[in-house]
MMTF fields as JSON, N, C-alpha, C and O atoms, coordinates in Angstrom:
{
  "mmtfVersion": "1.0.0",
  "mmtfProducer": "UNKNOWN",
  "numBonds": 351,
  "numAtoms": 352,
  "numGroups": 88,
  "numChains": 1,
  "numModels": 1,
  "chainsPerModel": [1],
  "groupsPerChain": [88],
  "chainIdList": ["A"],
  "bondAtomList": [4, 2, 8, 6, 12, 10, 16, 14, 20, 18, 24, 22, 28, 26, 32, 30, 36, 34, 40, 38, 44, 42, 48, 46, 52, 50, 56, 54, 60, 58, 64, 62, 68, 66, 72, 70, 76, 74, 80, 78, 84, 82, 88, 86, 92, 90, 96, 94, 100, 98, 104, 102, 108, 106, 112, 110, 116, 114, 120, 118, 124, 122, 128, 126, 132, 130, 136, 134, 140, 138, 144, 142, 148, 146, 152, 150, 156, 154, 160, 158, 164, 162, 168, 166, 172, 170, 176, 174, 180, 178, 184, 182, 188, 186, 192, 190, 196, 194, 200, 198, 204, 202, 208, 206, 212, 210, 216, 214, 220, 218, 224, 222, 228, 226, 232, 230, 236, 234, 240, 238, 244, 242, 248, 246, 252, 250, 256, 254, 260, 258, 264, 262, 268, 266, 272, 270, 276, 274, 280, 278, 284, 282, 288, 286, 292, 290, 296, 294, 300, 298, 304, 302, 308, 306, 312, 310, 316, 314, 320, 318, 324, 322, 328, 326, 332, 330, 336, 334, 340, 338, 344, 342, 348, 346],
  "bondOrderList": [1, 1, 1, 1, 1, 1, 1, 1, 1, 1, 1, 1, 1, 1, 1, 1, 1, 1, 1, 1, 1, 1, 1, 1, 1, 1, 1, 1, 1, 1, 1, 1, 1, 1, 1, 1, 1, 1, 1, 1, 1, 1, 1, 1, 1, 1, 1, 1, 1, 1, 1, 1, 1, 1, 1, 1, 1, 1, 1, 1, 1, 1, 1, 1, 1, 1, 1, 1, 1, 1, 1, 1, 1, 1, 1, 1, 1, 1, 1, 1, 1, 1, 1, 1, 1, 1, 1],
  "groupList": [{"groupName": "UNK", "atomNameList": ["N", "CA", "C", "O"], "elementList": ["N", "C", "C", "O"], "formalChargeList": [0, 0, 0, 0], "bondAtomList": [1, 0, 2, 1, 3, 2], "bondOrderList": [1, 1, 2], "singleLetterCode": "X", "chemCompType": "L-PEPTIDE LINKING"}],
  "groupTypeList": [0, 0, 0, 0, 0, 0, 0, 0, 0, 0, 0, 0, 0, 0, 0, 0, 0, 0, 0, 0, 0, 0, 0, 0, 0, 0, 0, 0, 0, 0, 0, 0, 0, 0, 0, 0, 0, 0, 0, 0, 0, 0, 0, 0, 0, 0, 0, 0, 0, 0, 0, 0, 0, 0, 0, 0, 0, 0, 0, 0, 0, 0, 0, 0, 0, 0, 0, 0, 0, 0, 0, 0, 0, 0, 0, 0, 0, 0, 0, 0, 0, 0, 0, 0, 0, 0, 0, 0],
  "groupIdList": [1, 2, 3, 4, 5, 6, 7, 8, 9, 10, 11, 12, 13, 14, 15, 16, 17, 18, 19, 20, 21, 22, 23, 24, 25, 26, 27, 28, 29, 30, 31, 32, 33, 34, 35, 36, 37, 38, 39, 40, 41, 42, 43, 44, 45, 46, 47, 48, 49, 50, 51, 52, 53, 54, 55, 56, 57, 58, 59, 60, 61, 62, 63, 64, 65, 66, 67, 68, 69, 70, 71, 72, 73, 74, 75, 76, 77, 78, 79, 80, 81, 82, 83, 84, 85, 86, 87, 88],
  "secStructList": [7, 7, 1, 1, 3, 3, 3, 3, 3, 3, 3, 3, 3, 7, 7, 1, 1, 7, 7, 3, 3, 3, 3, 5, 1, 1, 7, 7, 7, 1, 1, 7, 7, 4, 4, 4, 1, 7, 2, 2, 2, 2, 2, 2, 2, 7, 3, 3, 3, 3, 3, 3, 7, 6, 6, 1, 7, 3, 3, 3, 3, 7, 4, 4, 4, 6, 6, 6, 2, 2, 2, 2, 1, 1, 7, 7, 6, 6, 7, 3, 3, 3, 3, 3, 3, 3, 7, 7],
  "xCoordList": [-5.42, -4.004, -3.249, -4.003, -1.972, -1.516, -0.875, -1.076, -0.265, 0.738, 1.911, 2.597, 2.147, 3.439, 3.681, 4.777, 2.248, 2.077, 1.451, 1.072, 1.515, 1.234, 1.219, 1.758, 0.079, -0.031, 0.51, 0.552, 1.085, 1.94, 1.213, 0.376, 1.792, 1.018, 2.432, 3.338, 2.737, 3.44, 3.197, 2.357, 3.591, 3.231, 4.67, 5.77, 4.161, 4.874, 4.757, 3.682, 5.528, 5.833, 5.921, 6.614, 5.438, 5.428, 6.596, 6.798, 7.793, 8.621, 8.892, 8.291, 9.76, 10.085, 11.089, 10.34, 12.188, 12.548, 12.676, 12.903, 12.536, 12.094, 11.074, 10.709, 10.62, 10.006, 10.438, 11.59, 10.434, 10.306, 9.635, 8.489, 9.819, 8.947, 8.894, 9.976, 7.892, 7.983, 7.39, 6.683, 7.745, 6.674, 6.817, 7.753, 4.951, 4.468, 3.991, 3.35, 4.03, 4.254, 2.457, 2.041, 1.596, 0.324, -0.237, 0.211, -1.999, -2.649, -3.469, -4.14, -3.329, -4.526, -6.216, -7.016, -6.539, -8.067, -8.462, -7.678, -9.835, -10.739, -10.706, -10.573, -10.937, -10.876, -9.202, -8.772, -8.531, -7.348, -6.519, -6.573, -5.634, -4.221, -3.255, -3.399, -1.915, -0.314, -0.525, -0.205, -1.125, -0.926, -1.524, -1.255, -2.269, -3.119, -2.57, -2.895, -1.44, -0.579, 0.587, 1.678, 0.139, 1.006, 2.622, 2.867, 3.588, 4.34, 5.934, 7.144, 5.069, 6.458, 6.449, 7.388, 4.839, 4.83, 5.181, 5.629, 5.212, 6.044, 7.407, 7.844, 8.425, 9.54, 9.747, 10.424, 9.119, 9.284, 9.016, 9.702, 8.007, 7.847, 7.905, 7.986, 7.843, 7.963, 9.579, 10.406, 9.743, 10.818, 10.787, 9.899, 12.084, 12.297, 12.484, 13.338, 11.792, 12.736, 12.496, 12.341, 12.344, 12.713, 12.896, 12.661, 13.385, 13.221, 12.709, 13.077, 11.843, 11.317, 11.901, 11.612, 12.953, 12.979, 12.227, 11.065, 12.3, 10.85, 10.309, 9.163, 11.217, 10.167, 9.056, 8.151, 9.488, 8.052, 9.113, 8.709, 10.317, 11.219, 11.96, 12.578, 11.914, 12.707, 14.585, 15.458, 14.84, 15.993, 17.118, 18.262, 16.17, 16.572, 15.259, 14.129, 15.706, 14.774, 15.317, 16.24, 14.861, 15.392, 15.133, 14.592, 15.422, 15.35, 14.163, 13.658, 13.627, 13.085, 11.488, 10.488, 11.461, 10.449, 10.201, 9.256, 11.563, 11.456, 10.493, 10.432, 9.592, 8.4, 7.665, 7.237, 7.525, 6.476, 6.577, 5.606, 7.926, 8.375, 7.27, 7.068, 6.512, 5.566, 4.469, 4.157, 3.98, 3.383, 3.215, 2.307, 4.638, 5.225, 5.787, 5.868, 6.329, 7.184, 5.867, 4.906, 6.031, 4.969, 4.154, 3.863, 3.619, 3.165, 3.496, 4.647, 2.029, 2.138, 2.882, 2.889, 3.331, 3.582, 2.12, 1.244, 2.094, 0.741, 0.158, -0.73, 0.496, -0.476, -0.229, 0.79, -1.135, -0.627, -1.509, -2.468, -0.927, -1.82, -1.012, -0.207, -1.761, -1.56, -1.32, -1.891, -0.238, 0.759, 0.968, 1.633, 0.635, 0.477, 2.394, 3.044, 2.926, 4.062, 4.161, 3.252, 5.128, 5.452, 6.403, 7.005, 6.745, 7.998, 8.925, 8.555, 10.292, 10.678, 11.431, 11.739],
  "yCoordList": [15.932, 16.09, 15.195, 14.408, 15.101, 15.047, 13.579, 13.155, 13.179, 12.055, 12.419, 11.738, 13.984, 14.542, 14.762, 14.672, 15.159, 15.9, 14.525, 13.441, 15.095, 14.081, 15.31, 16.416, 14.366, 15.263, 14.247, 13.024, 15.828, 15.241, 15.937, 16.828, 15.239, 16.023, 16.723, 15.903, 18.022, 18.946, 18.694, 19.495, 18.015, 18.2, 18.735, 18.187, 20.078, 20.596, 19.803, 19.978, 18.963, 18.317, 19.098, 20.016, 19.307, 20.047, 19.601, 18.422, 21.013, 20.71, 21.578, 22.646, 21.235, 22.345, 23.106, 23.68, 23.382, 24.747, 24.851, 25.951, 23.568, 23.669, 22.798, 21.796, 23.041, 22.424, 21.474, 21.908, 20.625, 19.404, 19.356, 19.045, 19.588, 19.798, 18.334, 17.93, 17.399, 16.164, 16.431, 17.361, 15.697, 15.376, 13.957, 13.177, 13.848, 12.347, 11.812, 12.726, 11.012, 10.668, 10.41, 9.298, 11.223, 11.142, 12.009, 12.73, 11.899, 12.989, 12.346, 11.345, 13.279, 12.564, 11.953, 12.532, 11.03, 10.855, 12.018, 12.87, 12.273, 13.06, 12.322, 11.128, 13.855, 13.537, 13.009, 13.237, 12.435, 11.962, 13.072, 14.228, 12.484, 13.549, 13.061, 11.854, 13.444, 12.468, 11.616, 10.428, 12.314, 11.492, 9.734, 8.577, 10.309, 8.646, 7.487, 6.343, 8.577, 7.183, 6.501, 6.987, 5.098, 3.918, 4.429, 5.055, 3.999, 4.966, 3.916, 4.143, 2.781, 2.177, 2.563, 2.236, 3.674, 4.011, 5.299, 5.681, 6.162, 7.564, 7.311, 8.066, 6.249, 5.801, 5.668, 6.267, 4.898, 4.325, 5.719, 5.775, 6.684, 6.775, 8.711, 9.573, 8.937, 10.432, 10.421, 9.601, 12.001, 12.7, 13.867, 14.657, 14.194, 15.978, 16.803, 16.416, 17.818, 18.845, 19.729, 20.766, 19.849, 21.53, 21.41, 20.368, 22.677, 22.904, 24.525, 25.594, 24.112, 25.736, 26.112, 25.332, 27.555, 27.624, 27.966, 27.705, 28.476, 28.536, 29.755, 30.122, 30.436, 31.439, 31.242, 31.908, 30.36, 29.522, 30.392, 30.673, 30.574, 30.981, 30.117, 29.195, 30.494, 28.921, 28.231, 29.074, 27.209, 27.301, 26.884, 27.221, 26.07, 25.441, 24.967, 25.147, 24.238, 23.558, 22.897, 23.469, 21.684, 21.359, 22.188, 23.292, 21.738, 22.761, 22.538, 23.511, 21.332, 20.743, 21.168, 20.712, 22.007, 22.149, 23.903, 24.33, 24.715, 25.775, 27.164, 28.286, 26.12, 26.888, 27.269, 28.406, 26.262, 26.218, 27.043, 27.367, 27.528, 28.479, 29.159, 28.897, 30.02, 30.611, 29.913, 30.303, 29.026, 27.924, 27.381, 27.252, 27.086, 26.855, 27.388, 26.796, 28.848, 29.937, 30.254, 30.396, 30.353, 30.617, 29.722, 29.949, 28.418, 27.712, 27.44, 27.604, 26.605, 26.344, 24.816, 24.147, 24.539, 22.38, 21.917, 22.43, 21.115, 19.846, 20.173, 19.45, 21.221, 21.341, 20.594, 19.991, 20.805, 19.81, 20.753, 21.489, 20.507, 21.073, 19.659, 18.779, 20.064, 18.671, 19.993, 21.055, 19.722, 20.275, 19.602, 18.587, 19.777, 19.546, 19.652, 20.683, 18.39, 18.353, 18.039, 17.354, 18.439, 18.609, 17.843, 18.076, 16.75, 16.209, 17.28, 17.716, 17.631, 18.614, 18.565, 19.611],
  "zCoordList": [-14.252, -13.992, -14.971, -15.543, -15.319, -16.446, -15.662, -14.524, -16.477, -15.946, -15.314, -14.552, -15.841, -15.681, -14.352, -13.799, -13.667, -12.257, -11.378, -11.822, -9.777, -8.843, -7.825, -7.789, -6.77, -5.488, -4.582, -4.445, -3.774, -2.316, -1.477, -1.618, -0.337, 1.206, 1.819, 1.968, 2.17, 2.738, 4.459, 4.868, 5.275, 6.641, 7.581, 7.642, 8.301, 9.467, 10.615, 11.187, 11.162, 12.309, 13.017, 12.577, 14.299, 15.665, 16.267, 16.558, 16.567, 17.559, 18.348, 18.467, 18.925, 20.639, 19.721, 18.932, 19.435, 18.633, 17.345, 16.841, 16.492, 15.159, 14.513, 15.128, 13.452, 13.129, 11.977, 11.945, 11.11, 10.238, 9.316, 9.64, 7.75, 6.591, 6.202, 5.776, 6.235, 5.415, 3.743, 3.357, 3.231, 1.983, 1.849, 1.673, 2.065, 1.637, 0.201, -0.317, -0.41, -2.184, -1.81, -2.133, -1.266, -1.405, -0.754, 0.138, -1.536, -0.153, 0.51, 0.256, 1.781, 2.307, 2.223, 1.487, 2.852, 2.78, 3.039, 3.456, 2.823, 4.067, 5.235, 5.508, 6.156, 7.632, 8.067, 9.197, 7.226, 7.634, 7.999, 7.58, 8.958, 9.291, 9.296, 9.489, 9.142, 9.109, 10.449, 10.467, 11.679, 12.973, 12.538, 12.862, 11.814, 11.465, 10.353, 10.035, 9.916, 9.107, 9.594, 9.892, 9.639, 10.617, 10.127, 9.096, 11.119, 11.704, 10.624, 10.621, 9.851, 9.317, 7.96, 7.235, 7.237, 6.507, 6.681, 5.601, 7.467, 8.076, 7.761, 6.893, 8.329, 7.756, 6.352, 5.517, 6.345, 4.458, 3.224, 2.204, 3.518, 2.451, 2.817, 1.943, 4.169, 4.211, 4.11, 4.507, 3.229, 3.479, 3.8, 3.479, 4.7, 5.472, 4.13, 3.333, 3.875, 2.504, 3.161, 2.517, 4.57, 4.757, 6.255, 6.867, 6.889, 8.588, 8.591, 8.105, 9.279, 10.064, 11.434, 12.342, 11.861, 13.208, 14.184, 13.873, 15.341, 16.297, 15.904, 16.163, 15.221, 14.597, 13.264, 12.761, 13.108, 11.757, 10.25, 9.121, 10.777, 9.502, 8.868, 9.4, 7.218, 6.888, 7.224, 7.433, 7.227, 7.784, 6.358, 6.052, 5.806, 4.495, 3.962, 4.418, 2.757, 1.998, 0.833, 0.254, 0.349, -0.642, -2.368, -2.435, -3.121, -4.095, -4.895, -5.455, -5.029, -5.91, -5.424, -5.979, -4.424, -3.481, -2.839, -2.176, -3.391, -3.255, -3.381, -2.879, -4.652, -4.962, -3.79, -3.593, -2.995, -2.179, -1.18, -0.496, -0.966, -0.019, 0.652, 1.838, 0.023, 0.463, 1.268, 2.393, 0.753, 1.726, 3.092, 3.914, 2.972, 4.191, 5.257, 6.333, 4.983, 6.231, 6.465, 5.708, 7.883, 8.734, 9.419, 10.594, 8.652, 9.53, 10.395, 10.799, 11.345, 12.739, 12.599, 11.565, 13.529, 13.467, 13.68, 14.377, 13.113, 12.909, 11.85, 11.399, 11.288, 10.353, 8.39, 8.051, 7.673, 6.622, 5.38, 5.612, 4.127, 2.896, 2.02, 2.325, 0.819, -0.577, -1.245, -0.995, -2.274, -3.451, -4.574, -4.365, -5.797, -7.078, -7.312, -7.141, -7.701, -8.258, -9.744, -10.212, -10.541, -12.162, -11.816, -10.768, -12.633, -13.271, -14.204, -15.294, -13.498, -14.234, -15.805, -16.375]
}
């Protein structure tokens, strides 16, 4: 991977009528899941770039992240994938 690019972790937060797109500036271990990262680094370093409604449809998204669109409509909450980002 280049210097240019970096992997993030994409995680759907589980909610009662929507859901919560974070992106974390890393990926996970193996075996690891977002539930398992301490909760002042959830603050610090996740951000929301998207909302899913209870239909797993998108509501928004930020732009810089739009690619991924496909990725993401539809998922369930809890669930998580890692995404190859380009410096644009």
């Amino acid at each position: 991977m280049s210097s240019q690019a970096w992997v993030e972790t994409l995680y759907i937060a589980p909610g009662h009528c929507e859901c919560r797109v974070y992106a974390m500036p890393y990926p996970m271990a193996p075996n690891q899941t977002p539930a398992d990262v301490a909760m002042a680094h959830q603050l610090h370093d996740w951000r929301e770039i998207a909302k899913l409604d209870r239909d797993h449809a998108l509501v928004y998204i930020e732009p810089g992240y739009a690619d991924f669109t496909p990725d993401i409509v539809g998922r369930q909450g809890g669930s998580h994938f890692e995404v190859i980002r380009h410096a644009a």
